[in-house]
C-alpha positions as CSV (number, residue, x, y, z in Angstrom):
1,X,0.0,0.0,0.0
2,X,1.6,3.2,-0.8
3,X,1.2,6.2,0.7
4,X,-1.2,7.8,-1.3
5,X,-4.1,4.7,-1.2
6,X,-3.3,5.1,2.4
7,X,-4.5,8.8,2.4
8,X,-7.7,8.0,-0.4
9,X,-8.8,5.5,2.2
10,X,-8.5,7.7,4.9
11,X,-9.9,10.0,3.5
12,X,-12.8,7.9,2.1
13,X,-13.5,6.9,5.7
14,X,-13.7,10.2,6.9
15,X,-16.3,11.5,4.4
16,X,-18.3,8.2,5.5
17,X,-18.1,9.2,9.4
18,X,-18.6,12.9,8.3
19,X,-21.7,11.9,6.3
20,X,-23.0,9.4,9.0
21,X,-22.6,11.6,11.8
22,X,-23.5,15.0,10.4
23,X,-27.5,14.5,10.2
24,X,-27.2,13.4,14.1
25,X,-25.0,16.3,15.3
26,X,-26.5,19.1,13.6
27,X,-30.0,17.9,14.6
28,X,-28.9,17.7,18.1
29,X,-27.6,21.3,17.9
30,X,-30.4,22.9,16.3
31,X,-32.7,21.4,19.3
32,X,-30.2,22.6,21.8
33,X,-30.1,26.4,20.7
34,X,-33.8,26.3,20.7
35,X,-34.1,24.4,23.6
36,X,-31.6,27.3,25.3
37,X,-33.4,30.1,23.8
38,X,-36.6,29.2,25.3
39,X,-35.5,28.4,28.8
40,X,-33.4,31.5,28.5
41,X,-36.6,33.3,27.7
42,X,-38.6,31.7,30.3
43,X,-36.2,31.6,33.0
44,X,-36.4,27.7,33.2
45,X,-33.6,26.3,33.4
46,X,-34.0,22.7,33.7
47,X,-31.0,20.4,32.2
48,X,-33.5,17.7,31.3
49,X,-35.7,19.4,29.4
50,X,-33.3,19.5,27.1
51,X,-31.6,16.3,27.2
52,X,-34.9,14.7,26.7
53,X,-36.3,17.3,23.8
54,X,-32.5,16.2,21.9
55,X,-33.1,12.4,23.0
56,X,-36.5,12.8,21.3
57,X,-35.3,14.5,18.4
58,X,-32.3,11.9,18.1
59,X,-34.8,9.3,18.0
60,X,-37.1,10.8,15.2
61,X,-33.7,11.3,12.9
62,X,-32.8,7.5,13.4
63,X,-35.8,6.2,12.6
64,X,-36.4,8.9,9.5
65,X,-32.8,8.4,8.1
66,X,-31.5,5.5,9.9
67,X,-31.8,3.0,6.8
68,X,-30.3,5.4,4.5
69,X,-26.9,6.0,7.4
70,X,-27.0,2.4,7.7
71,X,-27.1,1.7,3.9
72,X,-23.9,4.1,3.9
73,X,-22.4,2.5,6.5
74,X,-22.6,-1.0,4.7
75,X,-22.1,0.5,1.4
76,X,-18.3,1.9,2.6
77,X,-17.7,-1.1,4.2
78,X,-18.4,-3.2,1.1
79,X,-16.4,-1.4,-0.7
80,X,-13.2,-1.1,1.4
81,X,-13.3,-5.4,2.4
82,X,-13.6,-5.2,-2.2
83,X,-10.1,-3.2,-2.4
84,X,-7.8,-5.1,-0.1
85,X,-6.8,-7.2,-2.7
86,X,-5.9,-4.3,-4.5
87,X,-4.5,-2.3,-1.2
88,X,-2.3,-5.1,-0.2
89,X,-0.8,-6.0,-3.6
């Protein structure tokens, strides 16, 4: 394996993690900012309101888009165990 496959595959693994995780993490900070605002506004501020308004919306995103992060998941994995003969020779 030279260097530069090293870094494609890297780099392919990355994008997968980036793309896997990104729908997740951004859906869990949008509900936290709004969560925040609105206790900031009402001057309740109760931690698990919001860890169980993010748990909720956590949920709703995995069951929405779980097949399609899955499907991504299996799809990169597929691929990479198809290259090691190519990798190792």
């Amino acid at each position: 394996m030279t260097p530069d496959q090293a870094l494609t595959e890297l780099r392919l693994g990355l994008e997968t993690a980036l793309m896997i995780g990104l729908p997740l993490l951004l859906t869990v900070l949008f509900i936290g900012v709004i969560v925040g605002v609105v206790q900031a506004a009402t001057q309740v501020n109760e931690p698990t309101i919001a860890f169980v308004a993010k748990a909720i919306a956590l949920a709703f995103v995995l069951a929405a888009g779980g097949s399609w992060l899955l499907g991504r998941l299996v799809d990169f994995a597929s691929a990479l165990i198809q290259r090691i003969p190519q990798l190792v020779s």
